[in-house]
N, C-alpha and C positions, 0 to 999 in steps of 0.2 A: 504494500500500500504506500502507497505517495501523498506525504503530509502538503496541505495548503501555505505555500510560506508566501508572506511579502517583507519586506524590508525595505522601511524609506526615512530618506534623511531630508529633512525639507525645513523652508523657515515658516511657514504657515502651519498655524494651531491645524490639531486634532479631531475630531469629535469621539470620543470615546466608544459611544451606544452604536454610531455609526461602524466602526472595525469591528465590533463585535460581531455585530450581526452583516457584515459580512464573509467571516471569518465560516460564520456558523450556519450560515444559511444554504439549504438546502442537504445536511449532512446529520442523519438520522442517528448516525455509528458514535455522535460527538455526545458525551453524558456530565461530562465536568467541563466547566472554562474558568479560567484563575487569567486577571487582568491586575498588573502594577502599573501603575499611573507616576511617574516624577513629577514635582510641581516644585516650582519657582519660589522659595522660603525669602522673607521678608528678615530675619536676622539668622546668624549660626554666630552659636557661643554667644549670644546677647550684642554682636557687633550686627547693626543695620545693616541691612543689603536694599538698596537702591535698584540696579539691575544686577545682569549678569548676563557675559555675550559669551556666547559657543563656539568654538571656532570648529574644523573636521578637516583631514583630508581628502578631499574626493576620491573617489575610487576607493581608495584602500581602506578609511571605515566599512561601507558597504559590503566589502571583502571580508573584512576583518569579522564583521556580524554575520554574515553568515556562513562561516568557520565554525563563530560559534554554534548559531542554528543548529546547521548540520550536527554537530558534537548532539545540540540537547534529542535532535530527531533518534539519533544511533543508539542514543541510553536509556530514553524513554517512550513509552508505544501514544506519541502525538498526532493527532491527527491535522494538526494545523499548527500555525505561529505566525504571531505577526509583532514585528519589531519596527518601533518609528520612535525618529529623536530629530528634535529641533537642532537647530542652528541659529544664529543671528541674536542679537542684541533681547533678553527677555524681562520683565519687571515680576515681582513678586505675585504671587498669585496665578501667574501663565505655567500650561502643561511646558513641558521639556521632552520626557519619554514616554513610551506604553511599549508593554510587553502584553501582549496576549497570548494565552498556551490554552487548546481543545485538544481534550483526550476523552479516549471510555470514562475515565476513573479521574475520582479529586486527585490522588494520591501524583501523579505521574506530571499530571496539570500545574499540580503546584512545585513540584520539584523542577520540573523545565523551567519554570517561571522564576523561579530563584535562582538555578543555575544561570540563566541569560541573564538576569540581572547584577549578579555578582560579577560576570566577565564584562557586561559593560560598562561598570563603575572601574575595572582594574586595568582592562586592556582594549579598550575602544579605541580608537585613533583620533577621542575630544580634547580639546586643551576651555576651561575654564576660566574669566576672570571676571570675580566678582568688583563692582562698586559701591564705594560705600563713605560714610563721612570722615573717612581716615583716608580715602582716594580709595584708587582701583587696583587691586593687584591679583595675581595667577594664584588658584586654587592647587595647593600640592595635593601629591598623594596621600591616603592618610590609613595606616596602620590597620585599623580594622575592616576595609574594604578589601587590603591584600590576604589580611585572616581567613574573609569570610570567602573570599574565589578559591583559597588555598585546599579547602576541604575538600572541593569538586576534584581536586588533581589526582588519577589512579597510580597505584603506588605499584 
């Protein structure tokens, strides 16, 4: 069986209810769907966030996501996936990502959905920098995102 994937990187918002249901529509075999939404947080660590612009490499994020895809299709019995992330200048409150994962079972839906989540906090090809009343500077890597992709890696 041949899982439904899209994957897109775009600077125009989402609509949620919308990828869902076409993710799902039409596909009787689909019994769970588990949906992560990123959104646009207004401070981290109590410091203001103003915006926050996205940068990507073309091509090779696209690439890069579905490497991972692929990976969560191979480990889990998914029937679909759909992976979209913003780019461009975003203010507090605006989506950023969705990960949608349909499978038979909660169990495999949510696990895909947390694996693709984890790799694309650690190794997407995004560069981050937040604004804010201290100015603007580059979001580093941060320790427990590398934690949590780390678990996924087979030994």
């Amino acid at each position: 069986m041949t899982a439904n994937v899209t994957i897109r990187i775009q600077q125009a918002d989402f609509d949620i209810a919308r990828e869902i249901s076409a993710l799902t529509n039409g596909h009787t075999d689909v019994g769970a769907v588990v949906s992560f939404s990123g959104i646009c947080r207004g401070n981290d660590d109590g410091n203001a966030i103003a915006a926050m612009t996205l940068e990507h490499y073309p091509g090779m994020a696209e690439a890069e996501i579905k490497r991972y895809v692929d990976e969560a299709i191979s480990r889990w019995p998914v029937q679909g996936v759909t992976v979209i992330h913003r780019f461009g200048r975003l203010t507090p409150g605006e989506n950023i990502v969705l990960v949608v994962t349909a499978s038979q079972h909660r169990q495999a839906a949510f696990e895909a959905a947390e694996f693709l989540m984890d790799f694309l906090k650690t190794s997407a090809p995004f560069w981050k920098q937040e604004e804010g009343a201290k100015g603007s500077g580059w979001v580093d890597a941060r320790a427990h995102d590398d934690a949590a992709a780390a678990r996924w890696t087979k030994s």
